[in-house]
N, C-alpha and C positions, 0 to 999 in steps of 0.2 A: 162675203155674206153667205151664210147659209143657203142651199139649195133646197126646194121643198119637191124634187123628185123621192117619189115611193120607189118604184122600179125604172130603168131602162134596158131599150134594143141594142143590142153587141152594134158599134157599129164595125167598119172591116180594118182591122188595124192590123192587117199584114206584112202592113210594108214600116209600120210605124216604129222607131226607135226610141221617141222621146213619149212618157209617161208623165211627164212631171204636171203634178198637184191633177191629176186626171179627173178626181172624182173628191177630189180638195173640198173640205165644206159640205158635202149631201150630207147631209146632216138626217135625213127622213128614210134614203135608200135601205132598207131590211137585205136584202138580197141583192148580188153583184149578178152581172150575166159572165159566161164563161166568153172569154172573147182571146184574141191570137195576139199570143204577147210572144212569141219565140226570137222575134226581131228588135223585141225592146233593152236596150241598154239604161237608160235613165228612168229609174222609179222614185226619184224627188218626192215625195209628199202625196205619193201618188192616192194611198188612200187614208189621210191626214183628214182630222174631223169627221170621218164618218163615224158617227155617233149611235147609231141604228144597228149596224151590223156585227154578224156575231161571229162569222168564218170568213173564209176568204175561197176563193173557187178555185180550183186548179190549174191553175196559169203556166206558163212556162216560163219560167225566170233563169233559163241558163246564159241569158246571157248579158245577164245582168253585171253593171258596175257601180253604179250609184243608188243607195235603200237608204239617205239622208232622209231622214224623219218620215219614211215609208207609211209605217201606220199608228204613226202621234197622233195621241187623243182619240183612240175608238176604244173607248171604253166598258163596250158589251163585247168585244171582241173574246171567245173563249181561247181561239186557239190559232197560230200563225203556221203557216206553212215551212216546209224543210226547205231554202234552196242554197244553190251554188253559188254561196259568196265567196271566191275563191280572188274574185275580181275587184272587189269593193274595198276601199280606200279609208270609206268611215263608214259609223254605225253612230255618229252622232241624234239624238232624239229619236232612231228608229221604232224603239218600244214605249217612247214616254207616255206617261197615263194610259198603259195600259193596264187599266187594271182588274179586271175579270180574268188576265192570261195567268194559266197558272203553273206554264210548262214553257220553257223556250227552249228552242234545238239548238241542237250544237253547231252553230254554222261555223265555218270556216273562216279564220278571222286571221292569215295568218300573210294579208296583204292591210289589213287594217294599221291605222296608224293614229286614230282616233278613237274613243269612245265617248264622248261627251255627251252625258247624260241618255247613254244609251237604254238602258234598262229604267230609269229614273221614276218613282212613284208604281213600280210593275210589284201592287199591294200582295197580291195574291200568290205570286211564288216567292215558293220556300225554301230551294236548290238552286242553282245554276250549275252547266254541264263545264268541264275547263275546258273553257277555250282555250287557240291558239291566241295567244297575242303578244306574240314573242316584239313584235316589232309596232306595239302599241305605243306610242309616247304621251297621248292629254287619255286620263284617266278620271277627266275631271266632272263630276257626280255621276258616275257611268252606274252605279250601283245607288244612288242617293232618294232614298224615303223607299226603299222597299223594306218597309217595315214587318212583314211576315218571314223577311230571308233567315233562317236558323243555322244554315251553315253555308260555308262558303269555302270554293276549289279553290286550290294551289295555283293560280295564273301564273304566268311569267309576266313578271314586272318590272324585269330589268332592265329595260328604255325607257320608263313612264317617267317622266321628269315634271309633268302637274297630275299629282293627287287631291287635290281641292276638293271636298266636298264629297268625295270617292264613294264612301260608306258614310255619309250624313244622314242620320236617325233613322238608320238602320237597327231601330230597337230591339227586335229580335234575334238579333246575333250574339252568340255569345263567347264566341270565342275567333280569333285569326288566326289563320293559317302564318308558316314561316316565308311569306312575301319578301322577295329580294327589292330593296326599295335601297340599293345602292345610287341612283340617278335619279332620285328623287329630289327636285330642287324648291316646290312650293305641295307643302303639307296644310294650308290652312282648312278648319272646319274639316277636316278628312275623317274622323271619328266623334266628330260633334251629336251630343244625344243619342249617342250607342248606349242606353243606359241599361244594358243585360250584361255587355261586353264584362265579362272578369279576365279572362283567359288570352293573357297578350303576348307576344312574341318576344324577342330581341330584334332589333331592325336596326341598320345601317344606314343611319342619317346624317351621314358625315356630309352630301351631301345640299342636305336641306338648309334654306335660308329663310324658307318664310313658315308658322308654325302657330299662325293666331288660329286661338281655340281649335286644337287640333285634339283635343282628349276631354274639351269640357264635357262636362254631364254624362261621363260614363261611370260605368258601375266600378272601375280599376283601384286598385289600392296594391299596395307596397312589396304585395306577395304575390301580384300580376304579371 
């Protein structure tokens, strides 16, 4: 349920490790208090449905490993902070609905081994930085409904083996990069309603087995 706090008092979480769903649901909070996260390894959902707020205060996330759906669904959100995810495993729903962000940093993603629906519905950007994600494998709608995205970095995609839904109506792209999609084994919906998309690669789908609507409703034709 939603929480109907406007503001609160830092309490003393100095000693504290686990963050999870912390402030999950304050849906009314406008402003976070700057409070001692240097101890925190688990940011699960920590500011998931905060619906009011529009920055994030300058916490200490170095020692962080877990930003599993961190800040899903804060929607006024302008702008996320830089940290050390050097530790972090997944970035599943970490930015989903965010959509007033129009800038994501380049966190370090080069222990990640998920994205799932990482960036997902994040309307408003129009770039992504290339990440690391050398040892990424479920790719699956890690990019899907960011419909403003106009172009997009060269990842490394050479472990991703679910692309499902990857770049789903991502209409404003209009073109892909040369993505190694050698271990790609479920393609379904992956370019579904890219309807700008002309400009398509060659790709290495020897390994693919599954490929429902994986190209419907794009703009592609013959000379693609």
């Amino acid at each position: 349920d939603n929480l109907t706090l406007t503001s609160t008092t830092p309490p003393d979480t100095s000693n504290t490790t686990n963050f999870m769903w912390f402030y999950e649901g304050c849906g009314s909070i406008t402003q976070l208090p700057l409070m001692d996260t240097s101890n925190g390894t688990n940011f699960f959902g920590t500011f998931m449905k905060c619906g009011a707020i529009t920055s994030i205060p300058n916490y200490d996330f170095s020692s962080i490993d877990n930003c599993r759906v961190m800040f899903r669904e804060c929607p006024l959100l302008l702008e996320v902070p830089f940290f050390d995810s050097s530790n972090c495993t997944e970035f599943n729903g970490t930015f989903m609905f965010c959509s007033s962000l129009t800038n994501i940093p380049n966190y370090d993603m080069s222990s990640c081994n998920t994205l799932k629906d990482a960036f997902r519905a994040c309307i408003s950007v129009t770039s992504l930085p290339e990440f690391n994600t050398n040892n990424v494998t479920v790719f699956q709608g890690a990019f899907r409904s960011m419909s403003n995205l106009s172009s997009m970095p060269l990842i490394d995609t050479s472990n991703g083996t679910d692309l499902s839904s990857a770049w789903n109506a991502c209409g404003s792209l209009t073109a892909m990069p040369a993505i190694n999609t050698s271990s790609a084994i479920n393609l379904d919906y992956c370019w579904i309603s890219c309807n700008s998309l002309v400009d398509f690669p060659a790709l290495d789908l020897s390994s693919g087995t599954s490929f429902i609507n994986t190209w419907k409703s794009c703009a592609l034709n013959s000379n693609s």
